[in-house]
N, CA and C atoms as an extended XYZ file, in Angstrom:
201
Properties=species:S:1:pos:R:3:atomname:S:1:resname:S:1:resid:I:1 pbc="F F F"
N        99.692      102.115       96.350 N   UNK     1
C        99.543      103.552       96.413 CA  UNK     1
C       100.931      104.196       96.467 C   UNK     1
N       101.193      105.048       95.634 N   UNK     2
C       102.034      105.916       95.422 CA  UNK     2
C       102.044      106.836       96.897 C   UNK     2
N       103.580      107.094       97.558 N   UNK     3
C       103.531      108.216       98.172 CA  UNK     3
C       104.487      109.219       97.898 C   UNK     3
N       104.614      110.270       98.120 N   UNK     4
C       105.562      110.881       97.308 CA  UNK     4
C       107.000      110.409       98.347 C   UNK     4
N       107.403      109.914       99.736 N   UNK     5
C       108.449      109.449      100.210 CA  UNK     5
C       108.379      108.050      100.535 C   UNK     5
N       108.581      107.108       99.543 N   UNK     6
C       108.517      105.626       99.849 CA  UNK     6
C       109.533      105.292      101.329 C   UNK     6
N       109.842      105.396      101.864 N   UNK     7
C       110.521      104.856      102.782 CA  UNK     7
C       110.873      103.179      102.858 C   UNK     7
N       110.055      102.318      102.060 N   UNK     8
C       110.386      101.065      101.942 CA  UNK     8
C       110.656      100.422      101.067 C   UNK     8
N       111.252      101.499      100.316 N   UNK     9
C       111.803      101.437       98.776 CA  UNK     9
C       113.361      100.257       99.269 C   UNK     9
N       113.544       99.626       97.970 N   UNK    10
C       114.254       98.315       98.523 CA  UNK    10
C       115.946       99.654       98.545 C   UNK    10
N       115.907      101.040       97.983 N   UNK    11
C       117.129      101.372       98.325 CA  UNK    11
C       117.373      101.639      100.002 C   UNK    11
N       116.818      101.520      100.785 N   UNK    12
C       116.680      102.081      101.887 CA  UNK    12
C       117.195      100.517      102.645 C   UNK    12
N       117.514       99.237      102.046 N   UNK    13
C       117.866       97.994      102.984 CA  UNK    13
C       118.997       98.397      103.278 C   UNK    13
N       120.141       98.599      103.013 N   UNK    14
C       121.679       98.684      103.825 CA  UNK    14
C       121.122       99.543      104.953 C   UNK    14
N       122.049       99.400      106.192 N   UNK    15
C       121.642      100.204      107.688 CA  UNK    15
C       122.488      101.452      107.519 C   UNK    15
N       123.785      101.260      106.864 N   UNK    16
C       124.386      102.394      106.587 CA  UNK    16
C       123.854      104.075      105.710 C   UNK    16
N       122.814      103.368      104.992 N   UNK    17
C       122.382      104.555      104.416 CA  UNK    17
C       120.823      105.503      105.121 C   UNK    17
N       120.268      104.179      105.961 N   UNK    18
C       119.344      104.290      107.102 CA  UNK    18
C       120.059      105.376      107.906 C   UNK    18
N       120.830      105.090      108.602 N   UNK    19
C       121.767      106.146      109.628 CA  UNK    19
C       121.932      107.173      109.004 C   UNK    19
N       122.535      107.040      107.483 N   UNK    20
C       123.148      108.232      107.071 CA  UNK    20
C       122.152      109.730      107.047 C   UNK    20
N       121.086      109.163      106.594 N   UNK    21
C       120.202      109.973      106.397 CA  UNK    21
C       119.584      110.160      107.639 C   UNK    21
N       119.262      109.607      108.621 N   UNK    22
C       118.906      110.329      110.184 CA  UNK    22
C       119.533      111.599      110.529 C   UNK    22
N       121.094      110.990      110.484 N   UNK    23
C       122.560      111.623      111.510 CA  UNK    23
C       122.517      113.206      110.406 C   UNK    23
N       121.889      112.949      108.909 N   UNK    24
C       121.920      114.183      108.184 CA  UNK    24
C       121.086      114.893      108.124 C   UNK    24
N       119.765      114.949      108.371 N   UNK    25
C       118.705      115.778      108.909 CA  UNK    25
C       118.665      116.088      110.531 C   UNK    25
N       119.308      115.628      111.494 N   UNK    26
C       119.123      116.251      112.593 CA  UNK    26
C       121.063      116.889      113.081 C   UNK    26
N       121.949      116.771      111.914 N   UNK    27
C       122.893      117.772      111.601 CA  UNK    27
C       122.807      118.671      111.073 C   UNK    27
N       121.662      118.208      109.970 N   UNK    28
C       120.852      120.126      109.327 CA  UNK    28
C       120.556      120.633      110.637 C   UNK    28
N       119.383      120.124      111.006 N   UNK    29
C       118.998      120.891      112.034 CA  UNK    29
C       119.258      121.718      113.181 C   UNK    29
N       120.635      120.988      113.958 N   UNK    30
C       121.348      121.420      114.720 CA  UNK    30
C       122.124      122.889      113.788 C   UNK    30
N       122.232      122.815      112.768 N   UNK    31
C       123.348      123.934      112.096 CA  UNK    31
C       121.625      124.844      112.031 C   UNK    31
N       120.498      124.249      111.621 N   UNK    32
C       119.586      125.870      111.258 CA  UNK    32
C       119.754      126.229      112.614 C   UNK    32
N       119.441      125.770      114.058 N   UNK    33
C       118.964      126.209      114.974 CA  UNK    33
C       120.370      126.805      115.844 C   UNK    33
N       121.564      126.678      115.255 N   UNK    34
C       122.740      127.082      115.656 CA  UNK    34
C       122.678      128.768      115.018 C   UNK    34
N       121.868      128.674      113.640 N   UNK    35
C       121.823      130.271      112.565 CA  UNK    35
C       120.812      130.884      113.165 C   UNK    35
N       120.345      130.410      114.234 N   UNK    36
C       118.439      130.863      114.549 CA  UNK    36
C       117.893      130.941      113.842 C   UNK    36
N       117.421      129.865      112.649 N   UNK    37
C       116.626      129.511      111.899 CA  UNK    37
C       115.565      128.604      112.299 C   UNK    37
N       114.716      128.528      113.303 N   UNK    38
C       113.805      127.747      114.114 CA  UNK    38
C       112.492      127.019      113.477 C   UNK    38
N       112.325      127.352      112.388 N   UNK    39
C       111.403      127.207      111.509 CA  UNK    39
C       112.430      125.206      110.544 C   UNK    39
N       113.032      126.169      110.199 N   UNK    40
C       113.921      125.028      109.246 CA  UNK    40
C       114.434      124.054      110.297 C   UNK    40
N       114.986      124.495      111.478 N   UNK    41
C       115.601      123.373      112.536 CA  UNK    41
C       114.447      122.585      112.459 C   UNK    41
N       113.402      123.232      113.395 N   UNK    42
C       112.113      122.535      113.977 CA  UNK    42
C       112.043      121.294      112.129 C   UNK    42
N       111.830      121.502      111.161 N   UNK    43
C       111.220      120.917      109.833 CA  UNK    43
C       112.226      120.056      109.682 C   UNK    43
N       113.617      120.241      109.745 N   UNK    44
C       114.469      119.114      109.407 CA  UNK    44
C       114.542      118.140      111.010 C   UNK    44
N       114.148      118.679      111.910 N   UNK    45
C       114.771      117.721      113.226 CA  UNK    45
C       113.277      116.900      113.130 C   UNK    45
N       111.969      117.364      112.341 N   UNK    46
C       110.852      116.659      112.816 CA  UNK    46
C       111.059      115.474      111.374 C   UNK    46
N       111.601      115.821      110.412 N   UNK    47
C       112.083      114.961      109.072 CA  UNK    47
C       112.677      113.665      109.708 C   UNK    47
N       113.935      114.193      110.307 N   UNK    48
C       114.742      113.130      110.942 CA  UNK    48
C       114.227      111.510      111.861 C   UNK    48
N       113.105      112.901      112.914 N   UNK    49
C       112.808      111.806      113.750 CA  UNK    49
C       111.742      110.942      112.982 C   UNK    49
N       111.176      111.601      112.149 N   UNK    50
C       110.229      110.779      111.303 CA  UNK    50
C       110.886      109.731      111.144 C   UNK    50
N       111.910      109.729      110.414 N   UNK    51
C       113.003      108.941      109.451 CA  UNK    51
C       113.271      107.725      110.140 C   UNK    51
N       113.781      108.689      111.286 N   UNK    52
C       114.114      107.477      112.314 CA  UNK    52
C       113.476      105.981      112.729 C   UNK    52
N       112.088      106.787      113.511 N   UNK    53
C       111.024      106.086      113.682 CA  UNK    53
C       110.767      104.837      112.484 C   UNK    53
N       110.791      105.148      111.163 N   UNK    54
C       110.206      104.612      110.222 CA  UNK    54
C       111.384      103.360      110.210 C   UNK    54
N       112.857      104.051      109.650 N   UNK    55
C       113.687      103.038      109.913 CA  UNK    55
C       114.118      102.244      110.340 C   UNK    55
N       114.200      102.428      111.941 N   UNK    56
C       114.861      101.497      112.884 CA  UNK    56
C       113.581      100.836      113.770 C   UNK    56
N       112.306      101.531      114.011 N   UNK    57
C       111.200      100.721      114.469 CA  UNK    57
C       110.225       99.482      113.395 C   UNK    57
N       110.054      100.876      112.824 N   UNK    58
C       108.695       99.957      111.662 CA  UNK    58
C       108.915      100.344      110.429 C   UNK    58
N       110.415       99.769      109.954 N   UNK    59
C       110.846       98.939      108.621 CA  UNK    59
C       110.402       98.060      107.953 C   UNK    59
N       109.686       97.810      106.824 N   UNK    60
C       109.322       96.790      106.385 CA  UNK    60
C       109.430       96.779      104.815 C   UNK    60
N       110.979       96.742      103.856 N   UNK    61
C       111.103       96.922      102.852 CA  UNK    61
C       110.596       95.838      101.909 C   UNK    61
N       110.561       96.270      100.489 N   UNK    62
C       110.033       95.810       99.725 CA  UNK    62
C       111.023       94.954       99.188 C   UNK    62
N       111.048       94.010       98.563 N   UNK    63
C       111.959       93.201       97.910 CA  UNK    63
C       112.816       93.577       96.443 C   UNK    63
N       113.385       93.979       96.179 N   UNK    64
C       113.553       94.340       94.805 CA  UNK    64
C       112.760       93.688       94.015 C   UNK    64
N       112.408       94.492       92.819 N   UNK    65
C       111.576       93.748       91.667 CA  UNK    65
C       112.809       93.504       90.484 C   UNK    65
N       112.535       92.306       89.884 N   UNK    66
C       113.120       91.720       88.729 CA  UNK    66
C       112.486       92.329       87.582 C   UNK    66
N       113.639       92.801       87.097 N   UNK    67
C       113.046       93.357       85.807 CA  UNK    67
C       113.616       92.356       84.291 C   UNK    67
């Protein structure tokens, strides 16, 4: 099944790009909710922790496919 955010897409194995993308949705967030943009903070800080969760708890990537 198709989702529209694979999260266990085999680009997501390095830890460096795992982090990168956490530390960059809850740095959006901190900057909307710094503009009082509470709407966009709240949407990117709930992105993040999603992210998080998915990444560093319950990771389970796919293997690259051979083409």
């Amino acid at each position: 099944m198709d989702r529209l955010f694979d999260l266990n897409h085999p680009f997501f194995i390095p830890l460096w790009r795992r982090v990168a993308i956490v530390v960059a949705c809850v740095l959006w967030a901190m900057v909307e909710a710094a503009t009082g943009s509470i709407m966009w903070s709240a949407l990117f800080a709930s992105i993040g922790l999603y992210c998080g969760w998915h990444f560093f708890f319950n990771f389970h990537p796919r293997p690259p496919e051979e083409k």
